[in-house]
C-alpha positions in Angstrom: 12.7 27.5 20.9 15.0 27.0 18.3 15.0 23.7 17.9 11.3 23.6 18.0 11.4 25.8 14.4 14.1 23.2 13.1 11.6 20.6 13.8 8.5 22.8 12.1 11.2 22.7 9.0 10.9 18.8 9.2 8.4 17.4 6.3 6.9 15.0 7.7 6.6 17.2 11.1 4.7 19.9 8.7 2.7 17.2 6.6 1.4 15.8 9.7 0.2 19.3 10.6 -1.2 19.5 7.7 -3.4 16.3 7.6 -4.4 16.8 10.5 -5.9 19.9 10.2 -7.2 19.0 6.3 -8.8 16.1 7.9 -10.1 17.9 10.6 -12.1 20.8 8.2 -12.8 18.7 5.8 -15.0 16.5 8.7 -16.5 20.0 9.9 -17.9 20.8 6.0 -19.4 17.2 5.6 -21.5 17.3 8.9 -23.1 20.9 7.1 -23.9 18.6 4.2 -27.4 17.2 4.0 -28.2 14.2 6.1 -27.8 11.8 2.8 -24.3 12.9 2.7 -23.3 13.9 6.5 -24.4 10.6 7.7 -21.2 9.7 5.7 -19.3 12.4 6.6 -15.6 10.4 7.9 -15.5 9.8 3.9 -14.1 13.1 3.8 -11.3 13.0 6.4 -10.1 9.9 3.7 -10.0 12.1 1.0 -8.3 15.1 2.6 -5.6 12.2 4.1 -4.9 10.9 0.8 -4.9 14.8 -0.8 -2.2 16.1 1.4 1.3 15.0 0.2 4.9 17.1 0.1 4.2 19.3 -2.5 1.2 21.1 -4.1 1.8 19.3 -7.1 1.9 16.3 -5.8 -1.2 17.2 -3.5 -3.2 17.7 -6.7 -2.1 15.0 -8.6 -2.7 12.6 -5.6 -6.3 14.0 -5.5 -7.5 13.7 -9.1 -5.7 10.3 -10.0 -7.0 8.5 -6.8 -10.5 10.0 -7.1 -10.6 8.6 -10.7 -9.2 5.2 -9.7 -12.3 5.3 -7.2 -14.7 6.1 -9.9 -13.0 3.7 -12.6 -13.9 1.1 -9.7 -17.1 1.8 -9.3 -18.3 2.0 -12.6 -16.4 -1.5 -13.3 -17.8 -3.2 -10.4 -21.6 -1.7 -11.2 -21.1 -3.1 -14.9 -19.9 -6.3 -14.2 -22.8 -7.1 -11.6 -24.7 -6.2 -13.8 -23.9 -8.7 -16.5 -23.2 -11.4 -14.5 -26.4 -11.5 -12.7 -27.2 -15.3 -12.5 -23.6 -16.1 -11.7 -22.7 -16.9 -8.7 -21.0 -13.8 -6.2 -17.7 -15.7 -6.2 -17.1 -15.6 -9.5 -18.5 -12.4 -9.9 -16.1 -11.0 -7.1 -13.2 -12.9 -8.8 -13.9 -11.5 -12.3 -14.1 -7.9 -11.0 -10.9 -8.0 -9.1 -9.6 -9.7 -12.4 -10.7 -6.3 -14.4 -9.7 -4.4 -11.8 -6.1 -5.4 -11.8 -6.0 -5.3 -15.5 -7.3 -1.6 -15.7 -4.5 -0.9 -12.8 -1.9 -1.2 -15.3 -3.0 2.0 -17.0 0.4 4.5 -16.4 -1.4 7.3 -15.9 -3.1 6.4 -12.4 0.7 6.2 -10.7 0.9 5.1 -7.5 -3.0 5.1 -7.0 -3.9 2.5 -9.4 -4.8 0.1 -6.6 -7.9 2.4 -5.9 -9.3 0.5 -8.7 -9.8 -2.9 -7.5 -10.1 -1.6 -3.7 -13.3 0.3 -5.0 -14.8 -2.3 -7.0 -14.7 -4.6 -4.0 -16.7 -1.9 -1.6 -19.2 -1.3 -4.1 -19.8 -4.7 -5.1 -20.3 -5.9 -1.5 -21.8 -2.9 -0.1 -23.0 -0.4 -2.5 -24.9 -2.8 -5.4 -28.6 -2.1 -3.5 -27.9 1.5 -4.5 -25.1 2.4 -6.8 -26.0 5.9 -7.6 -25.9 6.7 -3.5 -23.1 5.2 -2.5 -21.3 6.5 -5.6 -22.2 10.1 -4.2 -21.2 9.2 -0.7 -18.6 7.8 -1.0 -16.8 9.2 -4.2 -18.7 13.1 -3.7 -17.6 13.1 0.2 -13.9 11.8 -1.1 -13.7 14.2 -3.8 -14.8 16.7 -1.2 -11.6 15.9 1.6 -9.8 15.4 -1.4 -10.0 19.4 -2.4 -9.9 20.2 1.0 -6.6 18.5 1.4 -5.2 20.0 -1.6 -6.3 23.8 -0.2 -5.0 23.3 3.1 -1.8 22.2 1.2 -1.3 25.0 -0.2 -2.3 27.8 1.8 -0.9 26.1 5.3 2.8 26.8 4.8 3.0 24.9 1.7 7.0 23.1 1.7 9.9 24.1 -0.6 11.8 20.9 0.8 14.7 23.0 1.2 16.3 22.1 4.7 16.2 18.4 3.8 18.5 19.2 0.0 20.3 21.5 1.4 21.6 18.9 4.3 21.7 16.4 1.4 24.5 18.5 -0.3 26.5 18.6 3.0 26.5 15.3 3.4 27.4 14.8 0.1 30.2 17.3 -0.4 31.6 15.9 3.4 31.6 12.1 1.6 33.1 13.1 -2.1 35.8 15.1 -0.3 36.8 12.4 2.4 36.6 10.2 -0.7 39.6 12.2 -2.3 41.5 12.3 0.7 41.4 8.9 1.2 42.8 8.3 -2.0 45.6 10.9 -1.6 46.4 9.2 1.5 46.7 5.9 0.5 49.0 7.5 -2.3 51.3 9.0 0.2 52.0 5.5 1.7 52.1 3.9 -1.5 49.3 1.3 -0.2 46.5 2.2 -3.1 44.0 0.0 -2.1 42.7 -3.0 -4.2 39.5 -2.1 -7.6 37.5 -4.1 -5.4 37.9 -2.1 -1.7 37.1 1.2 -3.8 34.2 -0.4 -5.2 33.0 -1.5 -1.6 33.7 2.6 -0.4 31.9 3.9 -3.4 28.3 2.4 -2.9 28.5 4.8 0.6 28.6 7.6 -1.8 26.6 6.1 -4.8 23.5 6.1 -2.3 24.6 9.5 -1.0 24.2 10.3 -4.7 21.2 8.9 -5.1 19.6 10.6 -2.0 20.8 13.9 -3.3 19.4 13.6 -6.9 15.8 12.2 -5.2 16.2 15.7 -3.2 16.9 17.7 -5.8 13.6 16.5 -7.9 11.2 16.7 -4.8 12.1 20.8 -4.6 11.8 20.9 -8.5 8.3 19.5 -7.6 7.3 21.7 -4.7 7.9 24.5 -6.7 4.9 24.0 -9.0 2.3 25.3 -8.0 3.7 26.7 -5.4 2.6 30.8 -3.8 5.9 30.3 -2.1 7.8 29.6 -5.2 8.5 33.5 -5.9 10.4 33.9 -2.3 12.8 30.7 -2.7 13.2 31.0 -6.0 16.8 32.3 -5.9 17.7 29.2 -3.1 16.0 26.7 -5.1 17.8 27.3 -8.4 21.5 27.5 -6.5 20.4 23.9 -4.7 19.4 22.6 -8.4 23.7 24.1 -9.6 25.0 23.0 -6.9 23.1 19.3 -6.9 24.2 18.6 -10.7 27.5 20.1 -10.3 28.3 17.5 -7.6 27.0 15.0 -9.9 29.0 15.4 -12.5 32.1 15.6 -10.1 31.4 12.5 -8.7 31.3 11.3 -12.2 34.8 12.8 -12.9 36.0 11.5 -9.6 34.8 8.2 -10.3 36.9 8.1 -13.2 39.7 9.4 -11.8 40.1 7.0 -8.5 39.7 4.6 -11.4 42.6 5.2 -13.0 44.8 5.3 -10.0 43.8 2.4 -8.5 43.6 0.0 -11.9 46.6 2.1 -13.7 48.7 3.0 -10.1 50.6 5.7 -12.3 53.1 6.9 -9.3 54.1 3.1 -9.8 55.1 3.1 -13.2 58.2 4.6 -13.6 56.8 8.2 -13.3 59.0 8.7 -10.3 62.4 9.5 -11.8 61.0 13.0 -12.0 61.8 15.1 -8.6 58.9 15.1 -6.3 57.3 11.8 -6.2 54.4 11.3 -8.8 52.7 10.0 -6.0 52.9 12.8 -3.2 52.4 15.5 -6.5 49.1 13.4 -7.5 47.9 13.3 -3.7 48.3 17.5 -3.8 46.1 17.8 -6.4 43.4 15.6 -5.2 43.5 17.0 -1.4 43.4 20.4 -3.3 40.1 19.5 -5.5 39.0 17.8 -1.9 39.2 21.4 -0.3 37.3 23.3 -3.3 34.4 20.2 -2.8 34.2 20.8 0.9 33.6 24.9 0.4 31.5 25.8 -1.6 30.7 29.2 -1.1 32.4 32.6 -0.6 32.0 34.5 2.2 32.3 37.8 0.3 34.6 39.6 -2.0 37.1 39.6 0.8 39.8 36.6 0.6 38.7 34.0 2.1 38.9 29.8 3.0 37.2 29.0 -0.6 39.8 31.2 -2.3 42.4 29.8 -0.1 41.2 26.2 -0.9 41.1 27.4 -4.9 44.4 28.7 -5.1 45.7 25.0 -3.2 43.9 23.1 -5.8 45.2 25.0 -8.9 48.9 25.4 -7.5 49.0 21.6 -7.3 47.4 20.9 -10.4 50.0 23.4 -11.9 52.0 21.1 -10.3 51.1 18.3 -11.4 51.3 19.2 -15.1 54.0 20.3 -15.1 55.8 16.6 -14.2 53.4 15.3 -17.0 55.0 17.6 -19.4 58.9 17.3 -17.9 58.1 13.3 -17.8 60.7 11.3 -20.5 58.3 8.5 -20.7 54.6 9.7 -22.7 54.8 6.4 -24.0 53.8 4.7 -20.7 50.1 3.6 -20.1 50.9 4.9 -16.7 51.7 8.5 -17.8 47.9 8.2 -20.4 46.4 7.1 -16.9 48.5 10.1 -15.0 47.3 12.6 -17.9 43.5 11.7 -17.8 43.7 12.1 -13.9 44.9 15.3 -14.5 42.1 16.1 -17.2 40.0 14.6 -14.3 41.1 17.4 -12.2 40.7 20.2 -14.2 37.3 19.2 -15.4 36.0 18.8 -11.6 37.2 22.8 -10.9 35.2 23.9 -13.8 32.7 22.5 -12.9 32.5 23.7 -8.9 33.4 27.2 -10.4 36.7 27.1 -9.1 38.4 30.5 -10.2 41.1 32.3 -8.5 39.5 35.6 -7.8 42.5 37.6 -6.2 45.7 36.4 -8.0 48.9 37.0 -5.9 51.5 39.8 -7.3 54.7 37.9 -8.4 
């Protein structure tokens, strides 16, 4: 049972549900059409197809943008004929496409631009004995799935695309954390890995990245327009923190494994100070690792995020602290050492990472 609701949460599980039952209504209304029109009637299952999309807003901007690519179309492939009357149909044909593709290019058609040159090729070789009727079959019983599909859309469970962000942000936390410990493990050996390796590693997490930002924007989306919008409103907006917070984390950490793998600062002399720079810089990152991979507290109870906070910020303590001790500011090493540690700090500010129940000395 309960892994047939998880798959009901799936959006392509729920947009098939939906087409298919746009499609099917929007058949059932055409055949009550007069015969002119319901003769035509699978027109409308098109137009309720094309209508019925992830969100509402997309639904309806689907709709009205491909409708108006079919009319742009047929008006071009009407006018044409017309003018070109003694040329041949070849040329005629080739002209229109020619039009067609040109008109395409206008932004505000999107992704249904090539409506335009599909529609001027129907009516040109099947509509021209009677523009006016095809034009109303064809466009009116479109326009007619199209609004179908757009209704069923958003009455039929309409998607706030929030299962598919919200795993997203696991998968994404889970890669920027393993990310850090990596890097604080190949600290503790002393084997930091070559600029090149880390670049290799980071495309994982730049498409991770990517993934997570596409998410991010399709629940931005689905909440326009959206009767739903009210009841998730509080889950959307904490998926649209937590979703730039991470991205300007990565950002930081970016930097940061920069540093130590170009600059190698536990390499540089830094170690005359007790407690290798390196095993004091691989606490700090495993510390921001643990913040990244909780991001939520389980109450105002202690628990494993303050535990991973108070980590983090005890080895960052740490950590500035041999800065400030270190004999040697002069360096590039200790600059690279200092910025990490900026790095650091930076990333906890920006996951919220306070220490809510500070320990009695």
């Amino acid at each position: 049972m309960r892994q047939a609701v998880d798959l009901l949460r799936r959006p392509w599980v729920q947009r098939g549900i939906r087409a298919a039952v746009a499609a099917g209504l929007a058949w059932q209304i055409a055949l009550l059409l007069p015969p002119t029109l319901s003769d035509y009637a699978y027109y409308a299952p098109l137009g309720a197809v094309i209508a019925v999309h992830p969100t509402v807003a997309d639904s309806v901007s689907a709709a009205w943008r491909t409708v108006a690519a079919m009319f742009l179309g047929f008006g071009l492939a009407v006018g044409v004929y017309e003018l070109t009357r003694g040329v041949p149909n070849a040329l005629t044909i080739a002209l229109i496409v020619g039009i067609a593709v040109v008109v395409e290019q206008w932004r505000l058609l999107r992704e249904q631009a090539s409506w335009v040159s599909f529609a001027a090729v129907l009516m040109i070789t099947v509509g021209t004995d009677d523009p006016a009727s095809y034009v109303l079959r064809y466009g009116g019983l479109t326009l007619l799935g199209a609004a179908v599909g757009v209704a069923v859309t958003t009455l039929l469970f309409p998607p706030m695309l929030l299962t598919r962000a919200v795993e997203q942000l696991a998968v994404t936390r889970s890669l920027l954390a393993a990310h850090l410990e990596d890097v604080a493990v190949a600290l503790r050996v002393g084997r930091v890995p070559s600029p090149a390796d880390w670049d290799q590693r980071g495309e994982v997490l730049d498409a991770a990245l990517d993934r997570l930002r596409r998410d991010e924007q399709q629940v931005e989306r689905a909440r326009r327009a959206n009767p739903r919008a009210h009841r998730w409103q509080g889950r959307a907006g904490s998926i649209r923190e937590q979703s730039r917070a991470l991205d300007r984390v990565a950002v930081l950490i970016d930097d940061l494994t920069t540093l130590v793998v170009e600059f190698q600062p536990h390499r540089r002399g830094l170690d005359r100070v007790d407690d290798g720079t390196g095993w004091v810089l691989a606490d700090a990152l495993e510390g921001l690792a643990g913040v990244v991979r909780t991001p939520y507290h389980d109450g105002d109870d202690p628990d494993g995020r303050d535990a991973a906070i108070v980590a983090a910020v005890g080895a960052l303590d740490r950590l500035t602290h041999l800065l400030r001790a270190s004999e040697i500011p002069d360096d590039e090493g200790f600059f690279a050492l200092g910025a990490v540690t900026v790095g650091v700090r930076r990333s906890l500010q920006a996951l919220e990472a306070q220490v809510r129940h500070p320990q009695e000395a």
